[in-house]
C-alpha positions in Angstrom: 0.0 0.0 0.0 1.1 3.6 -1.1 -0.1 6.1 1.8 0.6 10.0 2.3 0.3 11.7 5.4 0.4 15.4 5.7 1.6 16.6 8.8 4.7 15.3 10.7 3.9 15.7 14.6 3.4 13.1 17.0 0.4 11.6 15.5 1.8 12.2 11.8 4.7 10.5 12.9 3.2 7.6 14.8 1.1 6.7 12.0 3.7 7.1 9.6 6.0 5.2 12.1 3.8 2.3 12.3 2.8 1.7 8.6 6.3 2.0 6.9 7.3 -0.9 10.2 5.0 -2.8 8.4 6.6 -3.0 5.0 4.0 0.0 3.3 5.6 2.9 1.2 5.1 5.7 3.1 5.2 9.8 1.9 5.4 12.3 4.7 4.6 16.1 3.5 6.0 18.6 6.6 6.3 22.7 6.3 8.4 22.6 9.3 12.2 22.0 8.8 12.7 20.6 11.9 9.9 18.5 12.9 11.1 17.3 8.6 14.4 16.5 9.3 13.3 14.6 12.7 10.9 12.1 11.2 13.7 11.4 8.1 16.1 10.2 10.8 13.6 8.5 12.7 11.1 6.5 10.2 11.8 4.8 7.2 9.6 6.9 5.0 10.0 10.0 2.0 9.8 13.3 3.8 8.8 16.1 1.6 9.2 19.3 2.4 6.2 21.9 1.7 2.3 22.5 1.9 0.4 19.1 1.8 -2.6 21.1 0.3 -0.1 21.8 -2.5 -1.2 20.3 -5.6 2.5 20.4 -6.8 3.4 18.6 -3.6 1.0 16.3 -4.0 2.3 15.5 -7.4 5.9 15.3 -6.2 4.7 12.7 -3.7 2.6 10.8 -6.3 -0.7 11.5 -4.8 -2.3 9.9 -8.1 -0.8 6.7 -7.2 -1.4 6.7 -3.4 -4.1 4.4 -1.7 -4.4 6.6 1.5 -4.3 9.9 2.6 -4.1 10.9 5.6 -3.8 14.9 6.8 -3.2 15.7 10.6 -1.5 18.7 10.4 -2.8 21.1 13.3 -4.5 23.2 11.1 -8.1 22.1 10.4 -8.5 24.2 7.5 -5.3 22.7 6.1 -6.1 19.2 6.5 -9.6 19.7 4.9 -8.5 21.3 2.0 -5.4 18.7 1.4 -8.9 16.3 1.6 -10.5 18.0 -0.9 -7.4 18.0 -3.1 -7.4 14.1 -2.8 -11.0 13.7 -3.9 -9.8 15.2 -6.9 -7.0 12.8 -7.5 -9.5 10.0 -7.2 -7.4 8.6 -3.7 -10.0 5.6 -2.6 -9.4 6.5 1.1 -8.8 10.0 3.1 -8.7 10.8 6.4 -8.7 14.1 7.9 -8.2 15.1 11.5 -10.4 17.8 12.7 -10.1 19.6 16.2 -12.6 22.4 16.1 -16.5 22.1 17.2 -17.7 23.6 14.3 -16.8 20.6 12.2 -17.0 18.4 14.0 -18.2 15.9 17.2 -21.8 17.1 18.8 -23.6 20.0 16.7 -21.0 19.8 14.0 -22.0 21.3 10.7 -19.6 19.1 8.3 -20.8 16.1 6.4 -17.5 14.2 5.8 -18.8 12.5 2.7 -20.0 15.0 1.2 -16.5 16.3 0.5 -15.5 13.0 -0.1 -13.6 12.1 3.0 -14.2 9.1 4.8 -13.5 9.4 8.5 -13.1 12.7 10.5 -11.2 12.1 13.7 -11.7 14.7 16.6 -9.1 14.0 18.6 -11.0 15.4 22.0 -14.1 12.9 21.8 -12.0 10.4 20.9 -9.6 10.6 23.9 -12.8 11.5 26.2 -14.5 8.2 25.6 -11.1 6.3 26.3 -11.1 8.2 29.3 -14.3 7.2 30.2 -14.2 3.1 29.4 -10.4 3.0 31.4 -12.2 4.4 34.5 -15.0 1.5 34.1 -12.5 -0.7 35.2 -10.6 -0.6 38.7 -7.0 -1.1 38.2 -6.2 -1.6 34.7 -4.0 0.6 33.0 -5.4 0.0 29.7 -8.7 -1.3 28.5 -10.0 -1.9 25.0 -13.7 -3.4 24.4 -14.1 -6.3 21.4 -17.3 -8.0 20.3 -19.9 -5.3 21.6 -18.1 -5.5 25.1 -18.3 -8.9 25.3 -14.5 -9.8 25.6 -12.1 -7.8 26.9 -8.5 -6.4 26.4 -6.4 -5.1 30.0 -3.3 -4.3 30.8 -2.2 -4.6 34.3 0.5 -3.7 36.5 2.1 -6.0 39.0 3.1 -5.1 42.1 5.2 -6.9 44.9 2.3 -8.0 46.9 0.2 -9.3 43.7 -0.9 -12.8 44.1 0.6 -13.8 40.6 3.9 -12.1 41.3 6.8 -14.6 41.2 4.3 -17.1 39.6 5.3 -18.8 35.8 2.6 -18.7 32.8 2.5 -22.7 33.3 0.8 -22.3 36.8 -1.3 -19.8 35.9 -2.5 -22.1 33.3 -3.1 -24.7 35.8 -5.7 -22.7 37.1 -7.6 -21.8 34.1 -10.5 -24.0 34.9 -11.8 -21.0 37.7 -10.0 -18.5 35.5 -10.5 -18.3 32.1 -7.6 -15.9 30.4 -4.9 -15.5 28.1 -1.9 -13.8 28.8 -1.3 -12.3 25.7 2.2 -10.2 26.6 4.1 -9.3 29.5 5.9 -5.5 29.3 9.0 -5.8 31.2 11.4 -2.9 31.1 10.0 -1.4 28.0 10.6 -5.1 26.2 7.7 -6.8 25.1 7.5 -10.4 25.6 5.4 -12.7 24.1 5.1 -15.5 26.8 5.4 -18.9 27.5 5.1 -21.4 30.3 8.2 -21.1 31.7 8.4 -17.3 31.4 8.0 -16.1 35.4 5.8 -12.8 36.1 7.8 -10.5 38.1 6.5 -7.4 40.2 6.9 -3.8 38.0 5.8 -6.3 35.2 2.7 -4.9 32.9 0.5 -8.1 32.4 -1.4 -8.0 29.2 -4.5 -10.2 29.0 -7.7 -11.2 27.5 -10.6 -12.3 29.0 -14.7 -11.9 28.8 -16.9 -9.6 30.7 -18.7 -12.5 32.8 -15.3 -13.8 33.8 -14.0 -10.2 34.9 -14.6 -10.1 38.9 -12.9 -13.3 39.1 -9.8 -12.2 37.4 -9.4 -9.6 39.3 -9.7 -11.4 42.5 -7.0 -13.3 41.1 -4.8 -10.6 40.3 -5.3 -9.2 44.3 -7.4 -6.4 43.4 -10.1 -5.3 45.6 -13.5 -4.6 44.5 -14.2 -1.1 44.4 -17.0 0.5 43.0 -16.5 4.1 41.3 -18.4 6.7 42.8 -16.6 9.8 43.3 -15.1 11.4 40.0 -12.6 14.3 40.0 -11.5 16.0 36.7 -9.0 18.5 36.6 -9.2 20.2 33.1 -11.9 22.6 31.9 -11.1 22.0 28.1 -12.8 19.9 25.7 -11.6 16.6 26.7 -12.3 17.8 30.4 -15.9 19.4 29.6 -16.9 15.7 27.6 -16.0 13.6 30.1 -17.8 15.2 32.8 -20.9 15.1 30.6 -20.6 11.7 29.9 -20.2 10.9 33.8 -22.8 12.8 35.0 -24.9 11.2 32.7 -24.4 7.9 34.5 -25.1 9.2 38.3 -21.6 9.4 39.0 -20.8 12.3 41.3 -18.6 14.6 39.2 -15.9 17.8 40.3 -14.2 19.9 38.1 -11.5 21.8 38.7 -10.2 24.6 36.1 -8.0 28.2 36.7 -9.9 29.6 34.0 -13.1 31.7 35.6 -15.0 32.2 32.4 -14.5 28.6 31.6 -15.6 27.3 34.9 -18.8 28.9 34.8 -19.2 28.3 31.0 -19.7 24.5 32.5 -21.4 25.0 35.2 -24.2 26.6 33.3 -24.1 23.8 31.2 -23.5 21.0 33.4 -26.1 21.2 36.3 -25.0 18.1 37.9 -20.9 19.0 38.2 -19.8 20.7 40.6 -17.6 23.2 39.2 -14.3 24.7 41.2 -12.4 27.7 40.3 -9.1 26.9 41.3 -5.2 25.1 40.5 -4.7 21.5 40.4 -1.6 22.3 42.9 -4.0 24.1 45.6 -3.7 21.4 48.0 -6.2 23.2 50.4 -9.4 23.4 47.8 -8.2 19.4 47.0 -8.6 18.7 50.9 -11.4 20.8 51.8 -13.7 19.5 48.7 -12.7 15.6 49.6 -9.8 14.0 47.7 -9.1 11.7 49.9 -13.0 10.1 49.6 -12.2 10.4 45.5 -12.5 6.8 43.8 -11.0 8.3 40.8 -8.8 11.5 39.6 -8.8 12.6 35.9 -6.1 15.4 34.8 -6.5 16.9 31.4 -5.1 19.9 30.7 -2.9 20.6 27.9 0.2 20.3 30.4 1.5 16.7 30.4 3.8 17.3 33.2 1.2 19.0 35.3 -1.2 16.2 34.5 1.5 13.6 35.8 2.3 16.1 39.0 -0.9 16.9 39.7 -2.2 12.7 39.6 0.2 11.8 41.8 -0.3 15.0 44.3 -3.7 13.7 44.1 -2.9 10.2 45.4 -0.6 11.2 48.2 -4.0 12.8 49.5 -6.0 10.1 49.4 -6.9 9.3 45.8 -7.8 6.0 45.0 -6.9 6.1 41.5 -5.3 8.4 39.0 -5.5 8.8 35.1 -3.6 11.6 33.0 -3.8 12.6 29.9 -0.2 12.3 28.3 1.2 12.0 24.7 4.6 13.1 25.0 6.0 9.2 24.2 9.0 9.4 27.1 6.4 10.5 29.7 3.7 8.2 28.8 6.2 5.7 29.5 7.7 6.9 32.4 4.0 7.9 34.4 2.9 4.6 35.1 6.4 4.0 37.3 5.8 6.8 39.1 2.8 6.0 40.1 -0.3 7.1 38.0 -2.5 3.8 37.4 -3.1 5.0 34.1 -2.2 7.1 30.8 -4.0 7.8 27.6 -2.6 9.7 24.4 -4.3 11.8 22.3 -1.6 10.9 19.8 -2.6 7.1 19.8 -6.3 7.4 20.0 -6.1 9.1 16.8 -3.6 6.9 15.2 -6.4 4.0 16.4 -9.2 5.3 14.5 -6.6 6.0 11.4 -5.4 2.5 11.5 -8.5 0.2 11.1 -9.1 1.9 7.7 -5.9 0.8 7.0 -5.9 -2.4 7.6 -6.7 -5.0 4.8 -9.2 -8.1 5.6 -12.3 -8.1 7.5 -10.9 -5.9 10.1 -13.7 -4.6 12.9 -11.4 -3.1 15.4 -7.8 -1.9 16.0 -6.7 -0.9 19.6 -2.9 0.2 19.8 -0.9 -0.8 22.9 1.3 1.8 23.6 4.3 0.1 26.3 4.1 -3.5 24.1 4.4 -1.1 20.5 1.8 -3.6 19.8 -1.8 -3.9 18.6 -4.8 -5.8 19.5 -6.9 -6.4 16.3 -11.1 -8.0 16.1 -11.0 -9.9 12.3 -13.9 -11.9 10.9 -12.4 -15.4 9.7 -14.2 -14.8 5.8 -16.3 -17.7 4.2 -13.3 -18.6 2.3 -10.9 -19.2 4.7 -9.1 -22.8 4.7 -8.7 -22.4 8.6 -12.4 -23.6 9.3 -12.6 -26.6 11.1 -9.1 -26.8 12.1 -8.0 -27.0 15.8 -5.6 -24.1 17.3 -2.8 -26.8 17.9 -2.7 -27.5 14.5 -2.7 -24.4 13.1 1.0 -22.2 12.7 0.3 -18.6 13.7 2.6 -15.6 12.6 5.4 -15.3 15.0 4.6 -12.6 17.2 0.9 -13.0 17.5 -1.3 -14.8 19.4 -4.8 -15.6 19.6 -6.8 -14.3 23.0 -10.6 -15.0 21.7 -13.0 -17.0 19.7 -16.3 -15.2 19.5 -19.0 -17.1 18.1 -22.8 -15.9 17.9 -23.4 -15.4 21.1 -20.4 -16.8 22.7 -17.2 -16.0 23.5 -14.7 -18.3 24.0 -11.2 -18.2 25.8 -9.5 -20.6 23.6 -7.8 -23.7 24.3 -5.3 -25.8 21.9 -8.7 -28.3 21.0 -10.8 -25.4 20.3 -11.4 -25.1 16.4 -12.2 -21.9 13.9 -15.3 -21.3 11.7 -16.0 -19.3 8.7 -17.7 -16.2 10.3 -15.8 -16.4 14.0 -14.8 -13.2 15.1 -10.8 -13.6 16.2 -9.3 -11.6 18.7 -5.6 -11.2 18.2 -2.8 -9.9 20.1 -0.3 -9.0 17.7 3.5 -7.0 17.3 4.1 -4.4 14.4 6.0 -6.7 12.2 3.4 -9.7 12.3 0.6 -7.2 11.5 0.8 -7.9 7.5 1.0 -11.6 8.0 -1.4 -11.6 10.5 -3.9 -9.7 7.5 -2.9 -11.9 5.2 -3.5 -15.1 7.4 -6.9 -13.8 8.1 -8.2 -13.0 4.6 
């Protein structure tokens, strides 16, 4: 596949990152010397330098030859028009990201396809709703949903006084009968491992697994962690991301706080948001923290455009009392670094959108694409298709890429945690675990 991407910051560059891993030719078009000269020494891809809604910089990077094009420049205007500019050129699928209101996300006035474009990512809704599903679940540090929320993608961190700490993947196994999962990857250092039953889980390990919603509490009984329901919400961040998720928790009952330096802001959203208490004030006032009940707060949510004040401010927030802490972060070295210092859990603007970019790349019957950002990884929901010479064949006897692995069957209404006997049928939806340079064989196996 030929793709073009306009715009070489971090989500330009973790798309473009991710795709040319995978063997596709991929054209970057920057206007900004440096960020231009960064992504050529990083990612193996043609950097062009100029206006991606250039139609003489389109031609330079063979836009009519391209089969994607993707424009994430931080300039709506920009990446609509370079949109626009593909239609022309006939380029079967273009992606535009769009930040403002008035295109796009609740009361938005643009029809994608009628300019031709086929997905318009808002980067704030997107991240909101991720938001929202990681605080569903108690101590997971990252959650994706597969088969209408029936089975279920988490990441969790070990600690010294986990049950399963010191424990290998061959008695884990031995207990599968009460505790049906698949330990899809263990993150260990920042090295991904793809394990087997002698591999050992060690405390500061990240244990990724999948398992289905029914079989949830029990897992995490297993995993020591106790059952807490969330009650309590507290958001730090009057901005978009901050104003959605508040909506979206009030809306279930949850008891909501926000906390934002801006004045005009804060009581924008309060006449808005009747349920949310609204607080003008710093994340760092440690007094308006106290006095309004940290330390009774089941969960706290910092998202302001500050990465380093949304780690500070998480972890100020626990020493007080917090149960749990999520930041918003996409600066890569500090989304790897927050989780050892002690906030239970990150999300990235910059991966979010590179999510919703990536299943329209992906060839096959692809439903779903969830990027794991400490394993460089990717969990992916494929239909086995009518065609396929797997059906009927037994997982033992069947030689996956290297580098995947399968954590689901789902079937109708089932959904299975697989075992070695357990066969595949034309029409199963396949969950699969999988690193960046199995992703093409893993399509290919699959179509």
């Amino acid at each position: 596949m030929k793709g073009i991407i306009v715009g070489a910051g971090e989500v330009g560059y973790h798309i473009a990152d991710r795709l040319s891993s995978e063997g596709h030719d991929i054209i970057v078009i920057e206007r900004d010397p440096g960020r231009e000269r960064l992504l050529a020494d990083k990612v193996n891809a043609l950097v062009i330098h100029g206006n991606g809604a250039s139609s003489e910089i389109l031609e330079e990077a063979g836009i009519d030859e391209a089969d994607l094009f993707v424009a994430v420049t931080d300039q709506d205007e920009v990446n609509l028009v370079a949109c626009l500019m593909a239609e022309e050129y006939h380029v079967p699928r273009k992606i535009a990201r769009i930040k403002s209101i008035d295109y796009s996300g609740e009361g938005g006035k643009l029809d994608a396809s009628r300019f031709g474009i086929d997905l318009l990512i808002n980067p704030q809704s997107v991240v909101a709703e991720e938001i929202f599903h990681v605080v569903q679940y108690t101590r997971a540090s990252e959650v994706a949903e597969f088969a209408d929320g029936r089975v279920i993608f988490l990441g969790y961190p070990i600690t010294e006084h986990s049950p399963i700490a010191g424990i290998t993947l061959k008695e884990l196994g031995d207990i599968r009968g009460l505790y049906r999962l698949v330990v899809t990857a263990i993150n260990r250092n920042d090295e991904t491992i793809i394990p087997r039953g002698e591999d050992t889980i060690r405390a500061g390990d990240i244990v990724y697994l999948v398992c289905t919603r029914t079989d949830l509490s029990a897992i995490e009984y297993l995993f020591g962690f106790e059952k807490r329901e969330t009650k309590k919400v507290f958001i730090l961040g009057g901005g978009r991301v901050g104003y959605e998720v508040a909506r979206m928790m009030c809306g279930l009952r949850y008891e909501v706080k926000l906390i934002d330096r801006d004045q005009a802001r804060c009581k924008e959203i309060a006449d808005r948001l009747d349920d949310v208490l609204v607080l003008c004030a710093g994340g760092t006032d440690v007094d308006t923290l106290k006095s309004e009940g940290i330390a009774d707060t089941d969960v706290f949510i910092a998202v302001t455009s500050d990465d380093k004040a949304n780690i500070l401010c998480s972890l100020l927030a626990k020493r007080y009392g917090t149960n749990r802490a999520v930041a918003l972060v996409d600066q890569p070295e500090l989304l790897t670094l927050a989780p050892s210092l002690g906030v239970d859990a990150t999300i990235s603007p910059r991966l979010a959108t590179a999510s919703a970019v990536l299943r329209f790349v992906r060839r096959g019957e692809v439903l779903k694409v969830a990027p794991v950002e400490h394993c460089n990884a990717e969990v992916l929901e494929m239909i086995l298709p009518s065609s396929t010479s797997l059906s009927g064949k037994k997982l033992t006897d069947i030689h996956f890429p290297s580098g995947s692995i399968v954590g689901s069957i789902v079937r109708g209404d089932d959904a299975l945690i697989p075992t070695g006997d357990d066969v595949l049928m034309a029409g199963d939806h396949v969950i699969v675990f999988t690193l960046p340079e199995a992703v093409p064989k893993v399509e290919k196996f699959f179509s």
